[in-house]
C-alpha positions in Angstrom: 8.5 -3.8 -15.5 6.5 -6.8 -15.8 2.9 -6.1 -18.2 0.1 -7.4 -16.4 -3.6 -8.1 -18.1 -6.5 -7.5 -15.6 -10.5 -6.7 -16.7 -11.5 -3.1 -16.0 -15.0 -1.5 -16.2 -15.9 0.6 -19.3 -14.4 3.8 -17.6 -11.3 1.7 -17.0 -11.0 1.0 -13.4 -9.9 -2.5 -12.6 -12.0 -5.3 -11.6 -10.0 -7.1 -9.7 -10.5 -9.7 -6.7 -7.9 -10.7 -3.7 -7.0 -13.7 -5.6 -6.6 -12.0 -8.9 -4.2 -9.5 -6.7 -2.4 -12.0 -5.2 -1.5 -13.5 -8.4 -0.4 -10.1 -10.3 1.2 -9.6 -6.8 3.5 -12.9 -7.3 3.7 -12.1 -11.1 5.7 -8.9 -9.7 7.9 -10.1 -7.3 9.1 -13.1 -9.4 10.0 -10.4 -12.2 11.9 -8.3 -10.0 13.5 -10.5 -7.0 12.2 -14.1 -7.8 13.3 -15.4 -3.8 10.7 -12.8 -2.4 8.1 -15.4 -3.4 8.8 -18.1 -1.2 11.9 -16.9 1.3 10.6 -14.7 4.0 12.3 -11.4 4.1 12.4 -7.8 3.1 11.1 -5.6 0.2 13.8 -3.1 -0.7 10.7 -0.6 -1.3 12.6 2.3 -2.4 14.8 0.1 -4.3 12.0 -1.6 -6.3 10.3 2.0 -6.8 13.3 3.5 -8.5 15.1 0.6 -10.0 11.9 -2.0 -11.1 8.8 0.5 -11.2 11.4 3.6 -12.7 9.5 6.0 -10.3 11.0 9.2 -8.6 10.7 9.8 -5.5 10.4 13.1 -3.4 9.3 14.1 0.2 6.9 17.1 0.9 4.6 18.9 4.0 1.9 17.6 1.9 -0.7 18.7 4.4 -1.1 20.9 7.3 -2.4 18.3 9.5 -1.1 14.7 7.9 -4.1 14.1 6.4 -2.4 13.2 3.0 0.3 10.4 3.9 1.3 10.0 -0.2 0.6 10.9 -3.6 1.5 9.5 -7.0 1.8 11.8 -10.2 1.5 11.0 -13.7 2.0 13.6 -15.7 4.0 16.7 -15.0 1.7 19.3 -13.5 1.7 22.0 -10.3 0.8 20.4 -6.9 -0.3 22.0 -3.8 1.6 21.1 -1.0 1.9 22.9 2.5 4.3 25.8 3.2 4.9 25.1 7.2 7.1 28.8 7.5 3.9 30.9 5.4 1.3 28.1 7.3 -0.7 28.2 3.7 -1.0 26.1 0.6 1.6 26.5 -2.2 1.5 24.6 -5.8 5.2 23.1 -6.7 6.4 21.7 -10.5 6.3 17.6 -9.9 7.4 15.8 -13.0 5.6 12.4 -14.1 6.1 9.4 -12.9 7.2 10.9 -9.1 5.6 9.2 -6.0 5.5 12.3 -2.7 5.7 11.3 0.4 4.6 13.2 3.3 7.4 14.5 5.9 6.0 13.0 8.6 7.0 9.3 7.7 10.8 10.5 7.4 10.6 10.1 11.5 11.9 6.8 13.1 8.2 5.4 14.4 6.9 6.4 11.2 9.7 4.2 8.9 7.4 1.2 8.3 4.6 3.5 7.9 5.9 4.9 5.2 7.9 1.7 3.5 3.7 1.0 3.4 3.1 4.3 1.7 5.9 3.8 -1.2 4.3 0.6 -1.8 0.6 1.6 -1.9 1.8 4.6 -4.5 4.3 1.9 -6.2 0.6 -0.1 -6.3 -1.2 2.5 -8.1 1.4 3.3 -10.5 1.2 -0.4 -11.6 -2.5 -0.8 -11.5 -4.2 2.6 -12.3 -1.4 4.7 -14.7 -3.3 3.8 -18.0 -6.1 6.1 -16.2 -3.9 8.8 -16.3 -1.1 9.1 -18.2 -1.4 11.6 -21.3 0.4 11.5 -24.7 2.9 14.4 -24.4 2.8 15.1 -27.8 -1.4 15.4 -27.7 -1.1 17.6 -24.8 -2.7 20.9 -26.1 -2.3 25.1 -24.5 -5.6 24.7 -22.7 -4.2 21.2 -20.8 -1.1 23.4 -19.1 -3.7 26.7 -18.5 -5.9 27.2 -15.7 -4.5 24.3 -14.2 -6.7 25.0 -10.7 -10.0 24.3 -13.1 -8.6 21.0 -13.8 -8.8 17.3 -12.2 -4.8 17.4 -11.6 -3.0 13.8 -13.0 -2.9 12.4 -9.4 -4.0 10.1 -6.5 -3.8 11.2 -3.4 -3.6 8.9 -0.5 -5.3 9.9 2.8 -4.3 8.1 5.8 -7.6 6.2 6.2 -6.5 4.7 2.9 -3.0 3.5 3.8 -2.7 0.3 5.9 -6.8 0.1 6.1 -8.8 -2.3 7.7 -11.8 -1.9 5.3 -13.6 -4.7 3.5 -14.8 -4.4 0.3 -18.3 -2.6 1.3 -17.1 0.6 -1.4 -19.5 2.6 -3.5 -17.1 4.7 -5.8 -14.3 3.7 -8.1 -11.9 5.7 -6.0 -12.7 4.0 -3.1 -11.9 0.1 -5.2 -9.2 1.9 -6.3 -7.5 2.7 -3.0 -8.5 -0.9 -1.6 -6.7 -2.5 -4.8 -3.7 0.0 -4.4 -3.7 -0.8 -0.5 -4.3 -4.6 -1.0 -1.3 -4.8 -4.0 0.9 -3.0 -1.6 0.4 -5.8 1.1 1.4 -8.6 -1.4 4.4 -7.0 -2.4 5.7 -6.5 1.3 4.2 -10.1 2.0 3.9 -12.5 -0.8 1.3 -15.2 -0.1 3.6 -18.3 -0.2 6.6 -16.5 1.7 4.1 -15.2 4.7 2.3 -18.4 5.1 5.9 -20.1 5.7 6.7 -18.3 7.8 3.6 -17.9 9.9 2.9 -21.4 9.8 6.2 -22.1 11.6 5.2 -19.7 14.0 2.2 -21.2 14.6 4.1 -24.3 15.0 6.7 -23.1 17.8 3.8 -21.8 19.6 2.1 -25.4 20.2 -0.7 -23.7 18.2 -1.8 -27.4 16.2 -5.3 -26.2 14.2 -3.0 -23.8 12.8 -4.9 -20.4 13.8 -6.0 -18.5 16.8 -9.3 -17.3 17.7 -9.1 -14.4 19.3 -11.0 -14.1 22.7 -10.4 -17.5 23.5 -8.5 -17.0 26.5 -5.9 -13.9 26.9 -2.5 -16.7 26.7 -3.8 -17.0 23.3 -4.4 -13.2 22.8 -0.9 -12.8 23.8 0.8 -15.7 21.5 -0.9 -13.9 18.5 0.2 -10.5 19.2 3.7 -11.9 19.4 3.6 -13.8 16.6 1.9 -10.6 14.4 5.3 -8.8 16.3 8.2 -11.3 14.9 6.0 -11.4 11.3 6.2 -7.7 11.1 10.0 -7.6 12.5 10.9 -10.3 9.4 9.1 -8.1 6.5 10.0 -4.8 8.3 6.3 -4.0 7.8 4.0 -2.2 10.7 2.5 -4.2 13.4 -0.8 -3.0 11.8 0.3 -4.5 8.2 0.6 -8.0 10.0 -2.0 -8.3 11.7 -4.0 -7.2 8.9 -2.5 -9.9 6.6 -2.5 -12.7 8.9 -6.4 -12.1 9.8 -6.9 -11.8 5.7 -5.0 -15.2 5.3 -6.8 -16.9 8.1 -4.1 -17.6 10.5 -6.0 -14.8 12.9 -10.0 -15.6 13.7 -12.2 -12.6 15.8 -14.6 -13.9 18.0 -17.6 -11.3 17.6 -17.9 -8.7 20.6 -14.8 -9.9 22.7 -14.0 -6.4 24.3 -10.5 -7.5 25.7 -9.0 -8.8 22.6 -5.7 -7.4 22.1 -5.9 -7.2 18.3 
């Protein structure tokens, strides 16, 4: 897997902008599948997890309630994860370097969902692991004791965090995190030059000349970008969430403010 240089903050986090991320974002997919950049198409996800990012990969009830879509371990350590037959919490033996997914996005609605999920948790692996990953042979009695008195080596992903529509108005260094995670995921499924391809011929087809729509316009254009976020999503096998949220963040999709009707 490719090394990528990035400034962090004196704990560590990354400092990292959404040009800086679509740059490590290109840097990635050229390393592992170099036509990703600039031919529309789709991210073998669980492919690029085990075969590029060396990850395992495992699905769990990770919550009663499917609060917790994904999580990504570091180090080997207990996890708590929910037994649906006892209806309580149990802790289970992860090894490093395992990404969990939560049952849920096994189902056939939840598919893209959770191509998303392996990609956010693929994300973090790539730009948060140096926070967490221990040297085995430093690891001392007391690190594998008491292990419920411990921060455990792991992110875990809520579903607010996956596919989010949040701008950058955070206040804690989980919070960047997630965003960076969730942002690096979007890249991956979407590289910059490959999306705008193909959403500018889109655009085209659809007599759409400045290039964009603003939404609230007039409901014909309402309905031309909803189709258009549909074929985009149906080309990168992403969510129709995931498209729409990448073509407004690329500018091909314009709100106007306080237009109740608008279909996106």
């Amino acid at each position: 897997m490719i090394s990528l240089d990035f400034k962090t903050k004196r704990n560590g986090v990354p400092v990292l902008s959404r040009k800086e991320i679509e740059s490590m974002a290109e840097a990635v997919m050229y390393s592992y599948k170099p036509s990703l950049v600039t031919d529309p198409g789709v991210l073998d996800v669980e492919l690029f997890v085990e075969n590029y990012a060396e990850l395992e990969m495992d699905y769990k009830d990770l919550t009663h309630d499917g609060s917790i879509l994904g999580m990504i371990v570091f180090n080997d350590c207990h996890i708590p994860v929910y037994d649906s037959e006892r209806n309580k919490a149990k802790r289970i033996p992860v090894n490093e370097k395992t990404i969990i997914v939560d049952n849920m996005l096994l189902e056939d609605d939840q598919r893209r969902r959770g191509r998303f999920t392996l990609a956010h948790e693929a994300a973090h692996w790539i730009l948060h692991r140096h926070l967490y990953l221990k040297d085995k042979s430093q690891i001392s009695l007391f690190d594998v004791m008491d292990v419920a008195q411990q921060n455990l080596p792991l992110i875990k992903c809520r579903t607010v965090d996956i596919e989010s529509h949040r701008n950058k108005d955070f206040k804690t260094d989980e919070e960047w995190m997630e965003w960076q995670a969730d942002y690096l995921a979007s890249t991956m499924l979407m590289p910059k030059k490959a999306f705008c391809k193909v959403a500018s011929g889109k655009f085209q087809a659809a007599k759409i000349q400045i290039g964009y729509c603003k939404l609230g316009t007039d409901f014909e254009t309402d309905i031309k970008a909803e189709l258009i976020a549909c074929e985009i999503a149906d080309i990168f096998d992403v969510s129709l969430t995931a498209a729409k949220i990448r073509l407004k963040g690329l500018g091909f999709i314009k709100d106007q403010k306080d237009h109740q009707q608008s279909l996106f």
